[in-house]
C-alpha positions as CSV (number, residue, x, y, z in Angstrom):
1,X,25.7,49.7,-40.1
2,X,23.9,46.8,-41.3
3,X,19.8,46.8,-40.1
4,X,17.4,43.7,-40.7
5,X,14.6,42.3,-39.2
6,X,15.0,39.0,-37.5
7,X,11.1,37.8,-37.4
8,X,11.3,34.5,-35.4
9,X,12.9,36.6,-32.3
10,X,10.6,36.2,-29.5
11,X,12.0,36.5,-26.3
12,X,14.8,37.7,-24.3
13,X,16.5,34.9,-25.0
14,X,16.1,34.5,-28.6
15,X,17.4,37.8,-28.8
16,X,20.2,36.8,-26.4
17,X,21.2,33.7,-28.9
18,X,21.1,36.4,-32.0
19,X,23.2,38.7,-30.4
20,X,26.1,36.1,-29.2
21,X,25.5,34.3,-33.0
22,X,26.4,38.1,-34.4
23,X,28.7,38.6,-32.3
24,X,31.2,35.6,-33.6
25,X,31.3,37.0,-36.8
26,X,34.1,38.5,-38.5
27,X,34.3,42.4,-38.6
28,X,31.1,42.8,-36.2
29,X,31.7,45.7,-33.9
30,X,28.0,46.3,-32.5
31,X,25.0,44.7,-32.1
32,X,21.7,46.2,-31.3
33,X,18.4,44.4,-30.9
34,X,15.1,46.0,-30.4
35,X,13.1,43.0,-29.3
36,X,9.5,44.6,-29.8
37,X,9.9,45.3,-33.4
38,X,12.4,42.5,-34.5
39,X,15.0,45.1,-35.4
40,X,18.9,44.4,-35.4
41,X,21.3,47.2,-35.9
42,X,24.8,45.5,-36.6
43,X,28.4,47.8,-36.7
44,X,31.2,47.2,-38.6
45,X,31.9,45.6,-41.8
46,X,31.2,42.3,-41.6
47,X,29.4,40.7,-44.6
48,X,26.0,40.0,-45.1
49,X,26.5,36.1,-46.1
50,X,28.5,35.6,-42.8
51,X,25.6,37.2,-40.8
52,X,22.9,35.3,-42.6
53,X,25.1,32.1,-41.9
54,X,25.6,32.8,-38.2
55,X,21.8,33.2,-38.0
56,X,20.7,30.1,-39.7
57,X,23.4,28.2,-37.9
58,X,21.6,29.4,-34.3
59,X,18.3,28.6,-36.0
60,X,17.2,32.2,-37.3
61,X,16.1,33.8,-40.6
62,X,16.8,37.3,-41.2
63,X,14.7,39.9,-43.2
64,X,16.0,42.3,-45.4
65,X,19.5,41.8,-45.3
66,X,21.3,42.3,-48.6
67,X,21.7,39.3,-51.2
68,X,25.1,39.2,-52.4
């Protein structure tokens, strides 16, 4: 399990656009998004870079994810 903090979430719908952007990544089994406090929980193994470059590409930064 992966958890970061995606800050620029907002609304249901940014939240829906994070969770299809996870969900085209390689190894991602879950995603879980607590809208209120910016939380995503992602399973699998996907890698970090890969979920920081799906989130860019949909116009999100992510918090706290690891630096390879």
């Amino acid at each position: 399990m992966i958890a970061f903090k995606v800050p620029g979430m907002t609304c249901g719908g940014c939240a829906a656009s994070v969770r299809r952007a996870l969900g085209t990544v390689a190894g991602v089994e879950d995603v879980q998004i607590d809208l209120e406090s910016k939380d995503v929980r992602v399973g699998g193994a996907p890698s970090a870079d890969a979920l920081r470059t799906a989130l860019d590409k949909a116009g999100f930064e992510a918090e706290g994810l690891p630096v390879a």
